[in-house]
C-alpha positions in Angstrom: -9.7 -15.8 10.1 -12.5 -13.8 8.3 -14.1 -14.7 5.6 -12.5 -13.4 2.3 -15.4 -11.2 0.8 -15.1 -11.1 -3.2 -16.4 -7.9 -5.3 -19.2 -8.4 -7.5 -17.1 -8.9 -10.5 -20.5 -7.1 -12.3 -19.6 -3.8 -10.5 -16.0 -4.2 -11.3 -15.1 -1.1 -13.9 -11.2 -1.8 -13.3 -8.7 -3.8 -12.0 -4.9 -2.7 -11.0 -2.8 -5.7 -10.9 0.2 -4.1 -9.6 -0.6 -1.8 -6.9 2.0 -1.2 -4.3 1.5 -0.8 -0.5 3.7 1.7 0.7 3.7 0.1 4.5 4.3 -3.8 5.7 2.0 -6.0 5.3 1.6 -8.1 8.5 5.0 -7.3 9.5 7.5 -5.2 11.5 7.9 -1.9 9.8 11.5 -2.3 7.8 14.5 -0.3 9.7 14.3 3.3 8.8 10.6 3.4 7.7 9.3 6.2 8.9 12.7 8.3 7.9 12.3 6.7 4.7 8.9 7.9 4.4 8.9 11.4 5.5 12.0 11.7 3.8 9.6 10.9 0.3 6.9 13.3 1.4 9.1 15.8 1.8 11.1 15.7 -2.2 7.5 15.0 -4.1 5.6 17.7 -1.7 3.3 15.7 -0.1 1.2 17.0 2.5 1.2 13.6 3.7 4.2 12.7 5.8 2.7 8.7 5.3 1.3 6.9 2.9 -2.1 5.1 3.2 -2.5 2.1 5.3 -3.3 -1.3 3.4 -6.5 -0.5 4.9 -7.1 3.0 3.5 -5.7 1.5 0.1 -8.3 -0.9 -0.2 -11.1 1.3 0.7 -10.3 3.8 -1.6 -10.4 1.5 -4.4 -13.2 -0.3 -2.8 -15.3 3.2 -2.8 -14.4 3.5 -7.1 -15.5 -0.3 -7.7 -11.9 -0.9 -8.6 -10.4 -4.3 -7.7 -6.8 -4.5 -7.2 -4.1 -6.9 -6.0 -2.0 -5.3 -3.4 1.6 -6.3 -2.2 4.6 -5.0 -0.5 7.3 -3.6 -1.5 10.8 -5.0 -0.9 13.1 -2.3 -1.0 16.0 -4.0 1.1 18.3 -4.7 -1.3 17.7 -0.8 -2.5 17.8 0.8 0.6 20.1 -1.8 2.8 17.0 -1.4 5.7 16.5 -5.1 7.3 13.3 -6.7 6.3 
């Protein structure tokens, strides 16, 4: 396992404690995923048809010295797709 590597908590200028990931983390993808999510591109317009990876997440907030704790989200009792 690699080591965990902690921001600079001097560089910090935010912190977003509730960030979702929009993809499994670790996981199988949940049972209609990818419909789910190109169906969500399509009604808010996004050019996108999928969200950032957990990866891209991080980086993004990495590259504005933001630090943010990022989880799943469990939409199975929602959307009835298997977890």
């Amino acid at each position: 396992m690699p080591k965990l590597k902690l921001p600079n908590i001097d560089d910090v200028v935010a912190i977003d404690i509730h960030t979702h990931a929009e993809e499994p983390c670790g996981t199988h993808p949940d049972d209609g995923y990818d419909d789910f999510q190109a169906q969500m591109a399509d009604y808010f317009k996004s050019p996108h048809k999928h969200p950032p990876t957990v990866p891209e997440t991080a980086a993004y907030y990495r590259s504005k010295n933001i630090a943010a704790v990022i989880f799943p989200v469990d939409a199975e009792r929602e959307t009835g797709f298997r977890r």
